[in-house]
C-alpha positions as CSV (number, residue, x, y, z in Angstrom):
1,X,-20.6,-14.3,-13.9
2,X,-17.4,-16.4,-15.3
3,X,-19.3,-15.4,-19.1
4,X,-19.2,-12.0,-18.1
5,X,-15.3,-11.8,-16.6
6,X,-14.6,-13.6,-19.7
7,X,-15.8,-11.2,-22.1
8,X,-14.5,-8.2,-20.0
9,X,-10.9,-9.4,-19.9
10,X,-11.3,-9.5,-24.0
11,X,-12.7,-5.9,-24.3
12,X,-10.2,-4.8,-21.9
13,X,-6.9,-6.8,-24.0
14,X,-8.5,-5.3,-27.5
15,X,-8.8,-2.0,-25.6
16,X,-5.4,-2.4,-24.5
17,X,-4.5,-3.3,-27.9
18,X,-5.9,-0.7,-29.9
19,X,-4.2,1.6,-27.3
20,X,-0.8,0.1,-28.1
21,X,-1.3,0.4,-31.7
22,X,-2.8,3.9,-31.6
23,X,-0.1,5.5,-29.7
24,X,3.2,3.8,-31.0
25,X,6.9,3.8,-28.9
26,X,8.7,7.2,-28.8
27,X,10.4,8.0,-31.6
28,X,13.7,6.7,-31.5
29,X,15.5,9.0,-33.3
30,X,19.2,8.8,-35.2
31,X,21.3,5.3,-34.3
32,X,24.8,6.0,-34.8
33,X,27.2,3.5,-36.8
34,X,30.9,3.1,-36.8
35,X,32.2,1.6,-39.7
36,X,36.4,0.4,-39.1
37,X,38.6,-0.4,-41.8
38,X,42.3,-1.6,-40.9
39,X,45.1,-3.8,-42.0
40,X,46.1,-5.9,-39.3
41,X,49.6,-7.4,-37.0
42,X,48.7,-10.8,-39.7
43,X,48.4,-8.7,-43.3
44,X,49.5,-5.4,-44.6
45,X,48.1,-6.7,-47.8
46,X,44.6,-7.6,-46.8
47,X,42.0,-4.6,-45.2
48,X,39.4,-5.9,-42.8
49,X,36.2,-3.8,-42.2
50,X,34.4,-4.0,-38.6
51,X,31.4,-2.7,-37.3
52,X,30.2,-0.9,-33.6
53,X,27.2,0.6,-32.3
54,X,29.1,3.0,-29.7
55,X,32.7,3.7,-31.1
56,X,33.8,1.4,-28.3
57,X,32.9,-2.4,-29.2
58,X,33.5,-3.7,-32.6
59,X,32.7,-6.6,-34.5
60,X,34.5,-8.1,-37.1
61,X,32.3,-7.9,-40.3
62,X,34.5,-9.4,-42.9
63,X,38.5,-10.2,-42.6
64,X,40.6,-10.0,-46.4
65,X,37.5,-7.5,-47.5
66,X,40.2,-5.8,-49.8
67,X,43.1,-7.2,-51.3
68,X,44.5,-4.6,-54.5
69,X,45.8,-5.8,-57.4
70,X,49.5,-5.2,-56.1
71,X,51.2,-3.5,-53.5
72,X,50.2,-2.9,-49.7
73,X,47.1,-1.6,-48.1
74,X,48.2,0.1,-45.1
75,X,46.6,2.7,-43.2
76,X,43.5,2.2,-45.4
77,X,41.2,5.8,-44.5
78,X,37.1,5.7,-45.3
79,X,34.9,8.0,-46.1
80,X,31.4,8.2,-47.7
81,X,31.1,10.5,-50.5
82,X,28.0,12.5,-51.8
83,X,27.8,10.0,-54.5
84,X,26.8,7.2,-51.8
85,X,29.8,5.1,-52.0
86,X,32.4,4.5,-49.8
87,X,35.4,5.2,-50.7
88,X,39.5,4.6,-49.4
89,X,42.4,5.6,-49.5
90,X,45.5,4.1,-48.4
91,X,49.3,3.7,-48.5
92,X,50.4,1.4,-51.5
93,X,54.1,0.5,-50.4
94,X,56.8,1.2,-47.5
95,X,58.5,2.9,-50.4
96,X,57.2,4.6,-53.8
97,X,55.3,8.1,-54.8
98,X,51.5,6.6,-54.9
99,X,48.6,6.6,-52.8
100,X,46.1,3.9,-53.8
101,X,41.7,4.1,-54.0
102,X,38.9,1.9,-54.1
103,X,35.5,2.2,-53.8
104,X,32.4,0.2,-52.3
105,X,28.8,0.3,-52.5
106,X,28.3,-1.7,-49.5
107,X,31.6,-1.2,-47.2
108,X,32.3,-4.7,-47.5
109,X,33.1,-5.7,-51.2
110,X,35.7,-3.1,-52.4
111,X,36.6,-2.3,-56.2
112,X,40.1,-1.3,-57.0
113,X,40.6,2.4,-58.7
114,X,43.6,3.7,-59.4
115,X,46.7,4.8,-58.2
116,X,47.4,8.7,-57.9
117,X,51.7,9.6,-58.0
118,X,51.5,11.9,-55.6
119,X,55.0,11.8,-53.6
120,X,58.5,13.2,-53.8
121,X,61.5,11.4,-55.5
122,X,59.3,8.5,-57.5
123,X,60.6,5.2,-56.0
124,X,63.6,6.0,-53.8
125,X,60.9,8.1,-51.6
126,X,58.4,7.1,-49.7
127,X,54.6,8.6,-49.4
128,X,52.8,7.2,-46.2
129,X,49.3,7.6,-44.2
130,X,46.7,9.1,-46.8
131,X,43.6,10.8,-44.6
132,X,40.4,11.9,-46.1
133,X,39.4,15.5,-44.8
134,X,36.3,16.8,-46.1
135,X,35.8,20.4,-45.2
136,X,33.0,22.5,-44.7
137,X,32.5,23.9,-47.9
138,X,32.7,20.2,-49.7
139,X,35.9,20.0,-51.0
140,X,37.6,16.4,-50.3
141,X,41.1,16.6,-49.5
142,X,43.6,13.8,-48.5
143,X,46.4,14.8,-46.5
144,X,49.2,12.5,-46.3
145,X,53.3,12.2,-45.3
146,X,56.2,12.0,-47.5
147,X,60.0,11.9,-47.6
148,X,62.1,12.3,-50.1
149,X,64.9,10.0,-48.8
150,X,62.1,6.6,-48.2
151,X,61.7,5.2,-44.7
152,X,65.0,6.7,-43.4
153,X,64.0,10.4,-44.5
154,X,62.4,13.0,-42.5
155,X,58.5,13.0,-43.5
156,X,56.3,16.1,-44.4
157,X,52.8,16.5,-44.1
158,X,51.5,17.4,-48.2
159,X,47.8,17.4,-49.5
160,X,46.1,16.9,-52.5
161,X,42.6,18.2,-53.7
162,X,40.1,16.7,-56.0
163,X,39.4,18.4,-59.3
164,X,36.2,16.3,-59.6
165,X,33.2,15.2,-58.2
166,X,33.9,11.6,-59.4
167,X,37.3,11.6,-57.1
168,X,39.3,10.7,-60.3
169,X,41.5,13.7,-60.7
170,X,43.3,15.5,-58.1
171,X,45.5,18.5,-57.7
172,X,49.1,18.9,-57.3
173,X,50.7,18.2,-54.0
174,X,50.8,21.4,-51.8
175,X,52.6,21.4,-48.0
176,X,50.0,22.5,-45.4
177,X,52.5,24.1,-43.1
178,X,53.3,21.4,-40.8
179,X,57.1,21.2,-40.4
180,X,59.2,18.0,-41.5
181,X,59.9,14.9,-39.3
182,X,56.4,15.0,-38.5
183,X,54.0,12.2,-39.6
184,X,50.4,10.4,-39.7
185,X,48.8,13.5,-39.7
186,X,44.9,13.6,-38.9
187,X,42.8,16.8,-39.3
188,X,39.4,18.0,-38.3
189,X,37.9,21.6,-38.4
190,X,35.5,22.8,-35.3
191,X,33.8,25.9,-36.0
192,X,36.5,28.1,-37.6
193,X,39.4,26.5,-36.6
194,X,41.6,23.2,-38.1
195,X,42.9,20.9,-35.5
196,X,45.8,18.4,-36.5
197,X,46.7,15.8,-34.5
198,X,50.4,14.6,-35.5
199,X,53.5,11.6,-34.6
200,X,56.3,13.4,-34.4
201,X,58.8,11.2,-35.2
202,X,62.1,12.4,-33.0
203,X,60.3,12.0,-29.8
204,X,57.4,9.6,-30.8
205,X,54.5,11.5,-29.1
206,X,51.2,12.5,-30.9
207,X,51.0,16.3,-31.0
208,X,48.3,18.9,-31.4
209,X,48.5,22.3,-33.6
210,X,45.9,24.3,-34.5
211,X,45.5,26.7,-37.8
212,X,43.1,29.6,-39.3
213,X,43.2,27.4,-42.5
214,X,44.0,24.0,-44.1
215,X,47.7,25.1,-45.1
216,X,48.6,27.0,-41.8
217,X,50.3,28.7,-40.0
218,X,49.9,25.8,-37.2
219,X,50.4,26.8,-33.8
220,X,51.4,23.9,-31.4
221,X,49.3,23.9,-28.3
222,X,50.0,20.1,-27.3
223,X,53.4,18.3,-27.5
224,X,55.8,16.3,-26.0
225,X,53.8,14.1,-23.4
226,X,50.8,16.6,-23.1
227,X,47.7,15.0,-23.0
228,X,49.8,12.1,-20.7
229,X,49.5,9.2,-23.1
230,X,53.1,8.6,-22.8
231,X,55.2,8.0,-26.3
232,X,55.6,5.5,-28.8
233,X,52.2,6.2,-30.4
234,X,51.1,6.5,-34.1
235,X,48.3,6.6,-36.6
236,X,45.7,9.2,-34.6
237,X,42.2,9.2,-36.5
238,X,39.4,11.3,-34.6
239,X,35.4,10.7,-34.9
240,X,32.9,13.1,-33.0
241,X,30.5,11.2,-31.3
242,X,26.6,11.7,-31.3
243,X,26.8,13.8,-28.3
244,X,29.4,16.6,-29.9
245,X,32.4,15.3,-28.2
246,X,35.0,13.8,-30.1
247,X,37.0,10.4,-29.7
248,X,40.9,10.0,-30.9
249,X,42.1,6.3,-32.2
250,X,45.7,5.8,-31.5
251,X,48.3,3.1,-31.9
252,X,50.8,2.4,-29.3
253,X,53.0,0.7,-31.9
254,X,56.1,-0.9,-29.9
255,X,53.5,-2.7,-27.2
256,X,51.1,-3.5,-30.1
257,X,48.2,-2.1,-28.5
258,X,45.2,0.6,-29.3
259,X,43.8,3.0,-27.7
260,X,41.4,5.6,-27.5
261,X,40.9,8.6,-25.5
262,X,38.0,11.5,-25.9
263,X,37.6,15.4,-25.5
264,X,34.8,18.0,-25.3
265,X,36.7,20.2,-27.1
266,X,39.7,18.7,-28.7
267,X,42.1,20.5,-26.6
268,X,41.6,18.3,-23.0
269,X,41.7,14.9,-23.0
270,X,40.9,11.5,-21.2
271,X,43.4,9.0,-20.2
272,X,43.9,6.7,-22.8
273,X,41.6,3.3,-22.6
274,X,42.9,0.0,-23.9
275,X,40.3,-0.5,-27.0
276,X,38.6,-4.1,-26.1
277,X,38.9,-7.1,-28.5
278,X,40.8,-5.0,-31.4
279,X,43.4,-4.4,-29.3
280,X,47.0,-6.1,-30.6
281,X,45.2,-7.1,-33.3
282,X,44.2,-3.6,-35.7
283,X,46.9,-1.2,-36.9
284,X,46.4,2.4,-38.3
285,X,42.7,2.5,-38.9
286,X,40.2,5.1,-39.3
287,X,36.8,5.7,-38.4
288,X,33.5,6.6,-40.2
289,X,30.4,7.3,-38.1
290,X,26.8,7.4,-39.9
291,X,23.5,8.0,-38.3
292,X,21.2,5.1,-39.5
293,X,17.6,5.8,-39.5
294,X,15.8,9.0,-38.4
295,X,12.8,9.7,-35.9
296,X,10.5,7.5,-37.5
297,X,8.9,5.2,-34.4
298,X,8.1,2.0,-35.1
299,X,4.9,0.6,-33.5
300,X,6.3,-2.2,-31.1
301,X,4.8,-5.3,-29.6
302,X,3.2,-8.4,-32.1
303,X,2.6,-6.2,-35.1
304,X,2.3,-7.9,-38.8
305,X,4.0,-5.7,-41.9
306,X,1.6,-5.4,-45.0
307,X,3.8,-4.7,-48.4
308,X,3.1,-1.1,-49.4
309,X,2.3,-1.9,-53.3
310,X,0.9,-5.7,-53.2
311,X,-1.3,-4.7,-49.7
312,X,-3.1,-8.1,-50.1
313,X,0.3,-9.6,-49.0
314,X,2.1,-9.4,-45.5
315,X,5.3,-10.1,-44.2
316,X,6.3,-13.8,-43.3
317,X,8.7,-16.8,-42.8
318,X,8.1,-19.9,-44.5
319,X,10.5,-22.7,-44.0
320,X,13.0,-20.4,-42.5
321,X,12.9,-17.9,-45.1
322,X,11.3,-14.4,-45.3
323,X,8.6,-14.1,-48.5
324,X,5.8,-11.6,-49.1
325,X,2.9,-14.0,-49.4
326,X,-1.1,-13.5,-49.2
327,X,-2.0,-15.1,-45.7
328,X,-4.7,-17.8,-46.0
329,X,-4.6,-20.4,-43.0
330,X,-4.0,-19.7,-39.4
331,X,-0.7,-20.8,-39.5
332,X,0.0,-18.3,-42.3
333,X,-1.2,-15.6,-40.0
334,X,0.8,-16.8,-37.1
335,X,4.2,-16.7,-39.7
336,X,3.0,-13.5,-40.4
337,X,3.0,-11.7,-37.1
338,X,6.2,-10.7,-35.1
339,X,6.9,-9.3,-32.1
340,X,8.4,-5.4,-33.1
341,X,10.9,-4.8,-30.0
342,X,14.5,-2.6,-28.9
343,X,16.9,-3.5,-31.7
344,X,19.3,-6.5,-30.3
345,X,22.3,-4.3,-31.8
346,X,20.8,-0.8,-30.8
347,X,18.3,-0.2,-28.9
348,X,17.1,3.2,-30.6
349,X,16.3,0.8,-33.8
350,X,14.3,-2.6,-34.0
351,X,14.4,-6.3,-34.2
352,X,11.3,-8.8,-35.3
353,X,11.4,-12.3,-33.3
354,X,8.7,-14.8,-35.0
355,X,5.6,-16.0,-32.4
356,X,5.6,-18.9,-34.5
357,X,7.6,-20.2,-33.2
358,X,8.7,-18.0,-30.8
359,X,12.3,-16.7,-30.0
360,X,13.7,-16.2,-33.7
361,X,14.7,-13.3,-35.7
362,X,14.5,-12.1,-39.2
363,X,18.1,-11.4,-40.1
364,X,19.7,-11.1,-43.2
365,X,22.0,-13.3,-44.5
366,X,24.2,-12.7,-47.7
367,X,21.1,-10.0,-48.3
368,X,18.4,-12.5,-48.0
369,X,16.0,-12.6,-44.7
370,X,16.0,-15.5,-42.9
371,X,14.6,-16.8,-39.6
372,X,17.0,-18.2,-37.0
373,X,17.7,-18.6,-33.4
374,X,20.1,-15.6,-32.0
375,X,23.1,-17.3,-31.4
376,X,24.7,-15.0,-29.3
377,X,27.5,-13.0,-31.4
378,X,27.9,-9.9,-32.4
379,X,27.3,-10.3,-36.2
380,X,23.6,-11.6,-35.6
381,X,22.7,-8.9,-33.3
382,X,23.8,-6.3,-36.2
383,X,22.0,-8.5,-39.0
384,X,18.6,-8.8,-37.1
385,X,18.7,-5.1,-36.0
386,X,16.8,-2.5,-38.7
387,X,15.9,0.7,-37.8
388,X,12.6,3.0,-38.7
389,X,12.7,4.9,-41.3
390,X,10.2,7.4,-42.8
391,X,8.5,5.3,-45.8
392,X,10.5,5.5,-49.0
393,X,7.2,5.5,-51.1
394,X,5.5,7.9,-49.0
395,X,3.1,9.0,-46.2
396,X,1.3,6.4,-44.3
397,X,3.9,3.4,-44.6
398,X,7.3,2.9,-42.4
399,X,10.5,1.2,-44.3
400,X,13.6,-0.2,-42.8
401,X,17.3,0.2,-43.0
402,X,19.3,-1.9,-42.0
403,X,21.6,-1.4,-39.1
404,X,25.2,-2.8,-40.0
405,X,24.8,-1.8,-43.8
406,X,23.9,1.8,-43.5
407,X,21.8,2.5,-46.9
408,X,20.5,-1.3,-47.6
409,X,16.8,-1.5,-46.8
410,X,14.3,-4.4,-46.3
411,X,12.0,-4.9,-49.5
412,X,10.4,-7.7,-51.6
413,X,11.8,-8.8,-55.0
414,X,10.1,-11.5,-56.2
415,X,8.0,-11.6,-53.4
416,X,11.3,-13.1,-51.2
417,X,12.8,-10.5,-48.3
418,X,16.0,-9.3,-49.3
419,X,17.7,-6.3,-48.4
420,X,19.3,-3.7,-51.2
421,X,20.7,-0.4,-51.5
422,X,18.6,1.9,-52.0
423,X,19.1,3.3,-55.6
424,X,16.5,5.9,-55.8
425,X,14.3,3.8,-57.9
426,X,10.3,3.8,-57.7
427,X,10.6,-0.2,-57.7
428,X,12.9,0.2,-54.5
429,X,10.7,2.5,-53.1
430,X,7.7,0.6,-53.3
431,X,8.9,-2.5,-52.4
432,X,10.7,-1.4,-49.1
433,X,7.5,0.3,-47.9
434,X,5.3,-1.3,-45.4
435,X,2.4,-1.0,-43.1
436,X,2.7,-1.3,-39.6
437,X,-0.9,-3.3,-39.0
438,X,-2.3,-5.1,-35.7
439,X,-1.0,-8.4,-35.7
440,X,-2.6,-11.0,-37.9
441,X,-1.7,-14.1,-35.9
């Protein structure tokens, strides 16, 4: 009788298993990603780049990410272009007629570009608070403030255009409409309709007007203390959230503290909310939300990955290090087989914690994988969280991008775990593919 309880409990946990394998988790869909770049109350020469999984809570990725080769780098604006690199803008001095850019594959190590002259009176004016604005028919635009008279002088809202797809010429400077002594201005387009959201400068409140096109007429449907966020705020930067609605970043300069506030339709508005951690910290950012991943599930519970293109090797960590390796012994097979479960970072991706032994978490680590022991912050939660992805080499296989580097994906080179950008390449393809396969261990 014990025989026969013994060999039903194993039928019924294969069962069981096949059943878990068979019909993976549902499909988790988009995760969203807001990337932050911002000079800081310490540096107006140094930009630091930070990381959230909800717009709200951000982690610091790297502080001094971009230092140019002279000037300033305040107000430092991101954007991702059609070319897959990131790419800034930002102001270059408290007085002078340039905007600076740089560029970054990876939104952490930045290459300096050049500066554009783009302001009023060369170096007795000054040109302040470049924003990208991408509008719906693809041209880039950055839309910034100038005076003709340098900090003192009444500022004016101008834009430029790009004459290329490269970013490296621009048109001339053309005034949208916005009247003078009005600064830091911000815009978005819903639908038909531009929304800028503005400092003026005589009574220090952020304003609202909204126009049939990028240069006007504006019509002011929000000033003085309107939304009731009081005065003695700055450097507005919007983001729309996953859900449509859309959240505004603001800088209550003379306290030194952020805030944000959101809107269903960008003309009612929250109370302001202190912003936690960044608070008295950040100055004058903006904000870049990606979707990472798409509605590829990822079979969870103790699963083993088999590479795509060498299928005689699997997925393991040896020595505390992630490999692609042919498993021979049982202890291979154990090193091979992870437990697939809600991303530490965000839950609508994935994070693999070793059974052998158990409790740690392939991560990366300056782009290598690596097994270690979650230690709590927020930067290991982003580097052990990867999200499903339809295979890059095609039907049948599952590959994995990671979470906090939006376009980086796990893959074998040399048969050691890394993770790279995804350059289009075959190689790449093949080598970030994998099965999803019971567990081996």
């Amino acid at each position: 009788m014990r025989k026969i309880r013994i060999l039903a409990a194993v039928v019924s946990g294969v069962l069981a298993s096949a059943a878990l394998f068979v019909a993976p988790a549902e499909a988790a869909g988009p995760a969203p990603h807001y990337l932050m770049t911002a000079f800081t109350n310490s540096s107006e020469s140094n930009m630091y780049v930070y990381d959230s999984a909800n717009g709200t809570d951000y982690s610091l990725i790297r502080a001094n990410a971009y230092t140019p080769p002279a000037g300033l780098i305040r107000d430092p604006s991101v954007m991702r272009h059609t070319d897959g690199y990131y790419y800034l803008v930002y102001t270059t001095n408290w007085t002078g007629n340039t905007i600076g850019f740089a560029r970054s594959a990876d939104h952490v190590t930045w290459t300096f570009l050049r500066n554009v002259t783009v302001g009023l009176n060369g170096s007795t004016g000054s040109t302040w608070a470049p924003e990208w604005f991408k509008d719906t028919d693809g041209s880039v635009h950055v839309v910034f403030s100038a005076s003709t008279a340098g900090t003192a002088g009444q500022f004016q809202p101008y834009k430029i255009t790009a004459t290329s797809g490269d970013l490296s010429t621009w048109s001339a400077r053309t005034a949208i409409g916005i009247p003078a002594n009005h600064i830091d201005t911000f815009v978005v387009r819903s639908g038909a309709t531009y929304h800028a959201f503005v400092k003026n400068e005589t009574t220090k409140y952020i304003e609202h007007a909204t126009a049939p096109a990028l240069t006007g007429p504006w019509t002011f449907t929000g000033t003085g203390n309107w939304a009731g966020w009081g005065s003695g705020l700055e450097g507005p930067a919007l983001v729309q959230l996953p859900s449509g609605a859309w959240r505004l970043y603001f800088d209550q300069y003379g306290a030194g503290r952020y805030y944000y506030a959101d809107s269903s339709n960008l003309t009612t508005w929250s109370a302001k909310t202190e912003l936690p951690g960044l608070s008295g910290t950040v100055r004058h950012f903006t904000v870049l939300r990606e979707n990472v991943g798409d509605s590829t599930a990822v079979p969870t519970g103790n699963r083993s990955l088999r590479s795509s293109n060498f299928p005689d090797r699997y997925v393991r960590h040896r020595n505390s290090l992630g490999y692609v390796e042919v498993p021979g012994t049982a202890t291979d097979r154990l090193d091979a087989t992870f437990t697939i479960g809600a991303g530490l970072a965000n839950g609508n991706c994935y994070s693999l914690q070793s059974v052998n032994p158990a409790g740690r978490y392939l991560r990366h680590n300056n782009n290598r994988l690596i097994l270690s022991a979650n230690d709590g912050t927020a930067t290991f939660r982003n580097d052990a969280t990867f999200c499903g992805r339809a295979g890059l080499s095609g039907t049948g296989t599952t590959s994995f991008e990671s979470y906090n580097y939006p376009g980086f994906y796990l893959r074998h080179y040399n048969y050691e775990l890394r993770i790279d950008r995804n350059d289009n390449s075959a190689t790449l393809k093949a080598d970030a593919s994998f099965t999803v396969s019971a567990p081996l261990g």
